[in-house]
SEKELUM-251813 format. One record per residue (C-alpha): residue in one letter; x, y, z. Coordinates in pm, 1 decimal. Layout:
  rest         X         Y         Z
     a         X         Y         Z
...
END
This chain:
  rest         X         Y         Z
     x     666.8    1926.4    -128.1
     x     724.4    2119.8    -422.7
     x    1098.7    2150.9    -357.9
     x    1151.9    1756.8    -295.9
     x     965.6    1701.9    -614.3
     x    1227.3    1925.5    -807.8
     x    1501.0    1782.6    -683.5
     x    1386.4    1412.6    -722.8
     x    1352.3    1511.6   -1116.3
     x    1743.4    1584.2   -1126.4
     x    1794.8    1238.8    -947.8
     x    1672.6    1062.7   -1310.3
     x    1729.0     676.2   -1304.7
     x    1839.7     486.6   -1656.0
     x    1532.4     307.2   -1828.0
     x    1712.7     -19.3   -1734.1
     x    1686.4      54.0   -1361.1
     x    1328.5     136.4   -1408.6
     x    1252.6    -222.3   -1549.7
     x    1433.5    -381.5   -1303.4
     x    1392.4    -148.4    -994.5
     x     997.4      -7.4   -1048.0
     x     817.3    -343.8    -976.6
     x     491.8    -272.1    -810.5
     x     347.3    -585.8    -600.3
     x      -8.3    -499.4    -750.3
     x    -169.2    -785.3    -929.6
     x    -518.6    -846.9   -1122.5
     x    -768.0   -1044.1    -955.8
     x    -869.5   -1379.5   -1150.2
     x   -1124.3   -1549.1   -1318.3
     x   -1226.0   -1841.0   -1524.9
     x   -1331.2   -1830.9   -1898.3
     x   -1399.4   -2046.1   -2147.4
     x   -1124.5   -2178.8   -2399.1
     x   -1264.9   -2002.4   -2675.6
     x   -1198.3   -1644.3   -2518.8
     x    -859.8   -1734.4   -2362.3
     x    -641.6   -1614.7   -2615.1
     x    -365.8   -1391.3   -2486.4
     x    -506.7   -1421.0   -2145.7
     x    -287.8   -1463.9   -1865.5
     x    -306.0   -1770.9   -1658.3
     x    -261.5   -1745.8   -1301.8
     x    -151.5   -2094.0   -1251.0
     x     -20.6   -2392.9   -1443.0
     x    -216.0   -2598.3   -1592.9
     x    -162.2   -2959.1   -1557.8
     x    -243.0   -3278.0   -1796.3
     x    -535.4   -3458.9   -1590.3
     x    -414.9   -3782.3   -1791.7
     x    -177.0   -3887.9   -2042.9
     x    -149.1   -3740.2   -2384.6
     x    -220.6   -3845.0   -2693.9
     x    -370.0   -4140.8   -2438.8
     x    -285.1   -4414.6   -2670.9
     x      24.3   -4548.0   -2884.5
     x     -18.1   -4441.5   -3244.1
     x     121.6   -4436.1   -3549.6
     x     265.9   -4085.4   -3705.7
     x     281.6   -4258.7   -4090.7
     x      84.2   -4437.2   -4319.2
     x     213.0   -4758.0   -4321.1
     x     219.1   -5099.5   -4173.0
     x     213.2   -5196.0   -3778.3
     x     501.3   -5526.0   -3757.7
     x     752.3   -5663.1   -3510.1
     x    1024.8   -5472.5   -3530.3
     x    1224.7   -5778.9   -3491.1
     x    1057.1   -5904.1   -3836.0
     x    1209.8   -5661.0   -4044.5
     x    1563.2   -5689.2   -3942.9
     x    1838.1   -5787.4   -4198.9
     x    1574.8   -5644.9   -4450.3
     x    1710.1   -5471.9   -4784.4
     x    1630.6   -5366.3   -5103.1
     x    1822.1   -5690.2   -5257.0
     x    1655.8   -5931.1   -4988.3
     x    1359.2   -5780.3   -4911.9
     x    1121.9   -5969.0   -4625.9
     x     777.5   -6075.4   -4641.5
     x     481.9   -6060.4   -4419.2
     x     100.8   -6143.1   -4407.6
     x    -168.4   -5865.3   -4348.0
     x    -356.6   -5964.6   -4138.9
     x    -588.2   -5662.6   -4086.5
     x    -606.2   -5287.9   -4061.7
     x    -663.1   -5014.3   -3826.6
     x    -975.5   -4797.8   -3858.9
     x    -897.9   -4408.5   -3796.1
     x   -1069.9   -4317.9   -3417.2
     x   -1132.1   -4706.3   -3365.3
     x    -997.3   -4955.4   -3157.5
     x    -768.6   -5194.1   -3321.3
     x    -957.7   -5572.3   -3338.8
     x    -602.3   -5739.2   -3475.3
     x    -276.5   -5810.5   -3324.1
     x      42.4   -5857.4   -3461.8
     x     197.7   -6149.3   -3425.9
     x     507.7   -6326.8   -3556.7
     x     505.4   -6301.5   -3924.7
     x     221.0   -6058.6   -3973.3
     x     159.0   -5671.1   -4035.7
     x    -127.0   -5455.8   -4007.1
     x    -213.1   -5159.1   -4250.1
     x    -202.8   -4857.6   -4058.3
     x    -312.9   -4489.3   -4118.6
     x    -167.9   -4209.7   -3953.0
     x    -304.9   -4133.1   -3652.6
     x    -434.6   -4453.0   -3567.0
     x    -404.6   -4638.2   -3264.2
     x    -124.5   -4895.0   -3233.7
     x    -265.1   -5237.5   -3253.8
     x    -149.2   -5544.5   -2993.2
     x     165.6   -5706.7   -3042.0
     x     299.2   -5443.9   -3282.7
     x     619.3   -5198.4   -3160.5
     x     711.1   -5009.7   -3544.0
     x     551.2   -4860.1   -3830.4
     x     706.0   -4923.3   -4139.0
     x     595.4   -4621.4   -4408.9
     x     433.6   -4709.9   -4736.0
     x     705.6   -4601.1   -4907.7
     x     896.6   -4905.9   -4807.3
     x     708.8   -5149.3   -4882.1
     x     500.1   -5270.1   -5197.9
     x     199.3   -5498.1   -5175.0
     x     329.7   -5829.6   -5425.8
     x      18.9   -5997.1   -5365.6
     x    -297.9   -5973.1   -5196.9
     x    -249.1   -6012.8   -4830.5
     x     132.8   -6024.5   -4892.6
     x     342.6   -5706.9   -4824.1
     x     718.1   -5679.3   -4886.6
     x     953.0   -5449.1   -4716.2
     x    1251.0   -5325.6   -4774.2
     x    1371.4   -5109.5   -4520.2
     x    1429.6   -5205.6   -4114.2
     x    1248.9   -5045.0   -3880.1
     x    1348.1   -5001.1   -3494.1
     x    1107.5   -5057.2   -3190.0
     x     990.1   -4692.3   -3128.0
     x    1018.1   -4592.5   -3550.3
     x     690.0   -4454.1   -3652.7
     x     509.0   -4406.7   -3360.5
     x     393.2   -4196.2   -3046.7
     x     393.2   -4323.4   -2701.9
     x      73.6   -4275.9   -2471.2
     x     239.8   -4028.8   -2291.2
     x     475.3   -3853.0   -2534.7
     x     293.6   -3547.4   -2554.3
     x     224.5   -3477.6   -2172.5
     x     254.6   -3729.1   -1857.5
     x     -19.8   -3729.0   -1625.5
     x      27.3   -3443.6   -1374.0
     x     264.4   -3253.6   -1608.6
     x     327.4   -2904.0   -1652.7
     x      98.5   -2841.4   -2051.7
     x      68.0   -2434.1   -1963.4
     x     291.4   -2245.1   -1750.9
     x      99.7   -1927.1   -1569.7
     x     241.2   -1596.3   -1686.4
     x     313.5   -1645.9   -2040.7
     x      -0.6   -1551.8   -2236.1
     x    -212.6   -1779.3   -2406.3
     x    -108.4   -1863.2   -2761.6
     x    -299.5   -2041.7   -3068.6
     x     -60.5   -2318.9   -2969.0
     x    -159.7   -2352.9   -2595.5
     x    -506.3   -2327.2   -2654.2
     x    -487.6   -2616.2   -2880.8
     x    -253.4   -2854.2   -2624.5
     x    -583.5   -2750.9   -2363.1
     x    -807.9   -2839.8   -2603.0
     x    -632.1   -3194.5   -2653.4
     x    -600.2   -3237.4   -2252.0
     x   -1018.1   -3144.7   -2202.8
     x    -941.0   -2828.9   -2069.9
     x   -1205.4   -2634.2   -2179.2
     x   -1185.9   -2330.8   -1935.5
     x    -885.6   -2171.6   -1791.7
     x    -820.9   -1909.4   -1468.9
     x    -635.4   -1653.7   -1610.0
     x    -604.3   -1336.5   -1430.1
     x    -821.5   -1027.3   -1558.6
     x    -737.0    -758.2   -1733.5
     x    -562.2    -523.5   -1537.1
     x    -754.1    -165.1   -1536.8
     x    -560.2      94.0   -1661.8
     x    -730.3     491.6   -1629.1
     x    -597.3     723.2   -1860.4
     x    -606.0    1132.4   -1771.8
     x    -520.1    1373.3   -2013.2
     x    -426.0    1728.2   -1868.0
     x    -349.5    2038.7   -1961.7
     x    -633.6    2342.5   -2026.3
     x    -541.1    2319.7   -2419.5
     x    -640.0    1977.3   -2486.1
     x    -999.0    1942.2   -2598.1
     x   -1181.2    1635.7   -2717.4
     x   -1083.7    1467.5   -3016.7
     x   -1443.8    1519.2   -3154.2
     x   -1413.2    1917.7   -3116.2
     x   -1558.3    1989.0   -3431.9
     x   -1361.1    2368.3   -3439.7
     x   -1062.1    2418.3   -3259.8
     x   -1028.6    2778.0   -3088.3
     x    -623.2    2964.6   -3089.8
     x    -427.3    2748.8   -2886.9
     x    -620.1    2396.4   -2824.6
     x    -497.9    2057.7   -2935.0
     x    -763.5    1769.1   -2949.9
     x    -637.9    1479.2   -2744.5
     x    -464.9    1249.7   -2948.1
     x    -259.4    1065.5   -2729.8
     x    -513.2     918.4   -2479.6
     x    -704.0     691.3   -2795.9
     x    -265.3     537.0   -2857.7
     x    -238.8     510.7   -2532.5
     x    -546.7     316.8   -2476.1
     x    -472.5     149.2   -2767.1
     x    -113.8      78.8   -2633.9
     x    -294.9     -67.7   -2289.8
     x    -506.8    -329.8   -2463.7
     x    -180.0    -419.0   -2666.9
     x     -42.2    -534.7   -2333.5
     x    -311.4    -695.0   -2204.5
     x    -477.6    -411.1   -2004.8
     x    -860.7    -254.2   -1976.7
     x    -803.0      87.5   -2077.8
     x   -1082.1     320.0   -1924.3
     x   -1064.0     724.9   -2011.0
     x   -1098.4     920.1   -1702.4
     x   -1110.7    1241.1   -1860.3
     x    -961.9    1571.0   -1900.5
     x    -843.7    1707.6   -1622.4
     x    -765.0    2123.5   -1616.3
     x    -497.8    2287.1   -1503.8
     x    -596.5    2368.7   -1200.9
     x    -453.1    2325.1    -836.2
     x    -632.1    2041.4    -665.5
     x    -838.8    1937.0    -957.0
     x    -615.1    1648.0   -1089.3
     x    -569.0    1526.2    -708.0
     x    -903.8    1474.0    -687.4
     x    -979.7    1301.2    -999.8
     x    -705.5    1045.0    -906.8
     x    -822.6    1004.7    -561.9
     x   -1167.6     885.4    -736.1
     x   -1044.2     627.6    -985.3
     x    -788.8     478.0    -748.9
     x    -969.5     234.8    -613.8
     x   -1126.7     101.7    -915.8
     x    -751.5     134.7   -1075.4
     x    -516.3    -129.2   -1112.6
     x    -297.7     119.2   -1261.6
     x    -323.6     523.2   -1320.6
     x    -180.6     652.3   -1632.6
     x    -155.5    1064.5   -1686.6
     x     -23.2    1229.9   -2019.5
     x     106.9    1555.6   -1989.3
     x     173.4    1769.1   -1696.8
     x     508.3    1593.4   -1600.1
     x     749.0    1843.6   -1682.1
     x     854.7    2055.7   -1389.7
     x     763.8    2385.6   -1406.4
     x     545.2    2667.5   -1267.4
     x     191.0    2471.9   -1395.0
     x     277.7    2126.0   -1309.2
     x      60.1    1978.4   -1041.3
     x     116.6    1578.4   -1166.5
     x     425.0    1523.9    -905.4
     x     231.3    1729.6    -645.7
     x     -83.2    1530.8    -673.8
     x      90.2    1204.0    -696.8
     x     279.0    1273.7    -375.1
     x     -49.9    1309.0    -173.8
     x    -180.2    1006.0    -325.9
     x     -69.6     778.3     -49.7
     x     251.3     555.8      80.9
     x     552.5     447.9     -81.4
     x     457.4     764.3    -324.9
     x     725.9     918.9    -593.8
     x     976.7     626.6    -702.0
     x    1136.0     846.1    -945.4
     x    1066.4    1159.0   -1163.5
     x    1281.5    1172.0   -1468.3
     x    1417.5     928.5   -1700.3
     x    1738.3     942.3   -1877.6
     x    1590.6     876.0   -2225.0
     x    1563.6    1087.5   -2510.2
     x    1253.8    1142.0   -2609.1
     x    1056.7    1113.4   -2280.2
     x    1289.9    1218.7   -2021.0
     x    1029.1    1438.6   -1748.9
     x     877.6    1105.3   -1661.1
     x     702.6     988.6   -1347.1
     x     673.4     629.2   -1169.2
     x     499.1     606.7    -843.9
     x     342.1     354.3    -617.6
     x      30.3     490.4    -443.8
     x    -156.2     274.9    -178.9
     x     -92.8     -28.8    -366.0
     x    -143.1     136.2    -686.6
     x     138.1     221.6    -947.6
     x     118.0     562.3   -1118.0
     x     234.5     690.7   -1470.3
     x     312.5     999.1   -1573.1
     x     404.9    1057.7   -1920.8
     x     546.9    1359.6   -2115.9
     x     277.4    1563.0   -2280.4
     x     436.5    1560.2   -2636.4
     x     248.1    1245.3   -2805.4
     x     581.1    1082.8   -2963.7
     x     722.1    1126.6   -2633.4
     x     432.0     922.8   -2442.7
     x     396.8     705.3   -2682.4
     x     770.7     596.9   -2708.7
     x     833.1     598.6   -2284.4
     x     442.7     391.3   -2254.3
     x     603.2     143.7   -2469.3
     x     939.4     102.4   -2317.5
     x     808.5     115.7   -1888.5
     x     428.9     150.1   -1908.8
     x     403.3    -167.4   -2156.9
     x     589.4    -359.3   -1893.5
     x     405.4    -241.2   -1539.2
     x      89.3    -291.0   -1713.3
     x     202.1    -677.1   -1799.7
     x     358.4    -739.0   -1457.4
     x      11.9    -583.9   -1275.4
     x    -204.4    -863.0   -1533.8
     x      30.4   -1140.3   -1432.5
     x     236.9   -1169.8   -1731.1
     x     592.8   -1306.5   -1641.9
     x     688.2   -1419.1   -1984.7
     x     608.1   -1136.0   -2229.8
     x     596.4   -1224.2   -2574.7
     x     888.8   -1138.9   -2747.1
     x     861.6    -819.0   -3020.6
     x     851.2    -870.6   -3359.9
     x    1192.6    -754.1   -3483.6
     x    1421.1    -749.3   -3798.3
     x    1812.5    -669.4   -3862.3
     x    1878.4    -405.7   -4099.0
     x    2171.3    -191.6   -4174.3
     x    2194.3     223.7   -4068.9
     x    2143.4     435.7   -4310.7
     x    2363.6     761.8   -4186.7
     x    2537.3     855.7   -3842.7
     x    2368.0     900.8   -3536.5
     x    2470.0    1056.5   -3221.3
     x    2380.1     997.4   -2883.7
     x    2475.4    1102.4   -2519.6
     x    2679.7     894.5   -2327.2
     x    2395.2     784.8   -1996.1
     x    2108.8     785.9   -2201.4
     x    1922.7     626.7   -2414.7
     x    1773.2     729.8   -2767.4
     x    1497.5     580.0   -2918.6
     x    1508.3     651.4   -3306.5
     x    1190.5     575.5   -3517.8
     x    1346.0     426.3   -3862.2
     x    1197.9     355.1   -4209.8
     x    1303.1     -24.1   -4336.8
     x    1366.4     -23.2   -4706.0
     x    1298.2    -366.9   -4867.3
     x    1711.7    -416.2   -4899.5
     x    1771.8    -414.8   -4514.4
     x    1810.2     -64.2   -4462.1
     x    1727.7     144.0   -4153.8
     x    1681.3     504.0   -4222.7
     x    1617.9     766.7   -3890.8
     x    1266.5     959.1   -3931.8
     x    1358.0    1281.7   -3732.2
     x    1102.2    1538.1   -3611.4
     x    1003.9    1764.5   -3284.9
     x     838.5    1498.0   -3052.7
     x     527.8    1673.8   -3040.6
     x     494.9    1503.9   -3402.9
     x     301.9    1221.0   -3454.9
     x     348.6    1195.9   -3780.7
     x     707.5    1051.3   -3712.6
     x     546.5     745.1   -3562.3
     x     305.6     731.5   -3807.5
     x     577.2     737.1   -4088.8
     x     810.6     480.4   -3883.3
     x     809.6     112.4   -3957.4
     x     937.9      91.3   -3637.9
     x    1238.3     183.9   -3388.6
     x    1613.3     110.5   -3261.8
     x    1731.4     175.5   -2934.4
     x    2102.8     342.0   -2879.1
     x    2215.9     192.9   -2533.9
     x    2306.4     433.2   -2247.7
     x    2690.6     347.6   -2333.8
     x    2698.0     403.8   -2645.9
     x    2818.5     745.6   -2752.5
     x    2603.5     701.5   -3132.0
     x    2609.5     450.2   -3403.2
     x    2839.7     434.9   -3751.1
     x    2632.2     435.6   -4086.2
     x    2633.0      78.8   -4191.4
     x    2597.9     -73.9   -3861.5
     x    2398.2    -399.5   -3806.2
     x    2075.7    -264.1   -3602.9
     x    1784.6    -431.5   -3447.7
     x    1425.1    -269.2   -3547.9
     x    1173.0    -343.6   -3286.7
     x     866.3    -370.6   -3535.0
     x     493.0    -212.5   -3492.8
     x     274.6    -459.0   -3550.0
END
């Protein structure tokens, strides 16, 4: 087993064959909650308009509701005349029509009242006398004003599932009577640290040669981020069987398994040997070709998808966002991932990169548009921490010129 797992290291796969190839069938359960905690939830099917939106005609200026056909030929130098006969209460039902001759004051808002098919605005009309209002400017049936159904048909598609819930959404739900949703639950993700150095981060005195874990709180942090239930299953030692066995435990309350550390080959490293006992299809690939993050793991176990991550923190951190972010999505449901916040800047210097891989660089954004690399080992996190965000140097690309038009992927 050991052999296989070597040589399925040297068989690395690009990071865009990973998004498209690693695609576990795994998927949250659902449930229902109420409007007011659906934000950024998932749903797990559309949601439909159980009747016509807005519901009724209205008008979207303040104004006056007319006959179209009463205002045509209307100018500035031969204005046209009509009677008020009335006006429309905001959230009431309109008690007078419009007929031949006649207009009705209007608010915004308010419902269209009988007979009328325009809204001309106030600011095209003056009031010459009382009950006498003069326009000046031709309106066309339609002009000023929202159909029953403009805003959603009955039966029509007002929330897609797999795009999560925005502020937007949540207030087109609100406006249909939707007031809960069936989104699909947070996928649960179980973090393992390894490795006999790493200690807890509230080690109060750290002995020669331990590191508190750092990377387990950003990647838990990383997991909620993209929609996931981040639970901490420990340390795990380095120590032949002892990792297997803490994975065998939290599989089956796992939606996915998520290990830092312990993925580099080499005389210690029981990750790929433990994930290869897990269960059926197993190993999908071990090794990435990115710099940093390269000795990277993806497997499928009994349904389950598996993640194992460098043990430098930068280099986690970096590969989580780039293939865990996405698994951990496509396990909750989400289909349509929000799109990154990201800005254009210029390069500051020259950077090189290898031909087949690609290179994440964290930059620094000056206010004047410019992108300047923050190097350091990847065992650093005080790159990230220093980084206003990061660009990514395609697998063709052999580097980029200083002064070249770059897109910074933003932390939020």
């Amino acid at each position: 087993m050991a052999d296989a797992v070597g040589r399925e290291f040297f068989t690395t796969r690009t990071v865009a064959e990973a998004l498209a190839g690693f695609r576990p069938g795994r998927r949250a359960g659902t449930e229902t909650v109420p409007l007011g905690d659906a934000l950024r939830r998932v749903p797990s099917e559309p949601v439909t308009a159980p009747y016509p939106l807005p519901g009724f005609a209205r008008s979207t200026v303040d104004g006056y509701a007319v006959r179209a056909a009463d205002t045509y030929g209307v100018s500035e130098g031969l204005p046209g005349y009509l009677t008020v006969t009335g006006a429309v209460l905001m959230g009431a039902e309109p008690t007078t029509a419009v007929t031949p001759g006649t207009a009705v004051t209007m608010p915004t808002g308010g419902a269209l009242p009988p007979g009328a098919d325009a809204i001309v605005m106030v600011e095209y009309t003056a009031e010459v006398m009382p009950g006498t209002v003069e326009v000046v400017r031709p309106v066309a049936p339609g002009e000023g004003v929202v159909r029953a159904d403009e805003d959603a048909k009955p039966g029509a598609e007002i929330v897609p599932a797999g795009r999560p819930l925005r502020p937007q959404d949540l207030g087109m739900l609100a406006a249909a009577g939707v007031t809960s949703v069936t989104v699909r639950k947070r996928p649960v993700v179980t973090i393992f640290s390894t490795g006999d150095e790493v200690v807890p981060p509230d080690t109060a005195e750290l002995k020669p040669g331990q590191v508190r874990d750092a990377t387990a709180s950003a990647l838990a942090a990383l997991v909620t981020d993209a929609g996931g239930a981040p639970v901490f299953g420990g340390i795990v030692a380095d120590d032949p069987g002892a990792l297997e066995k803490a994975l065998r435990e939290a599989l089956p309350a796992s939606d996915v398994l998520l290990i830092s550390a312990g993925s580099s080959v080499g005389a210690r490293d029981e990750t790929a040997n433990a994930v290869g006992r897990l269960g059926e299809p197993g190993i999908w690939c071990h090794g990435l070709a990115i710099k940093p993050g390269k000795p990277t793991l993806l497997a499928e176990c009994t349904g389950v998808p598996v993640i194992g991550l460098p043990g430098n923190p930068r280099s986690a951190l970096v590969v989580f966002r780039l293939v865990g972010t996405p698994v951990v999505r496509l396990v909750g449901g989400c289909t349509v991932p929000p799109p990154e916040p990201s800005v254009r800047a210029r390069l500051s210097r020259d950077l090189a990169s290898a031909t087949g891989r690609l290179d994440v660089v964290q930059v620094k954004v000056s206010g004047d548009g410019v992108a300047a690399p923050v190097f350091g080992l990847s065992a650093l996190l005080s790159v990230l921490t220093a980084a206003d965000g990061y660009i990514v140097i395609p697998e063709e690309a052999t580097g980029l010129d200083a002064g070249s038009e770059v897109d910074v992927i933003l932390y939020a």
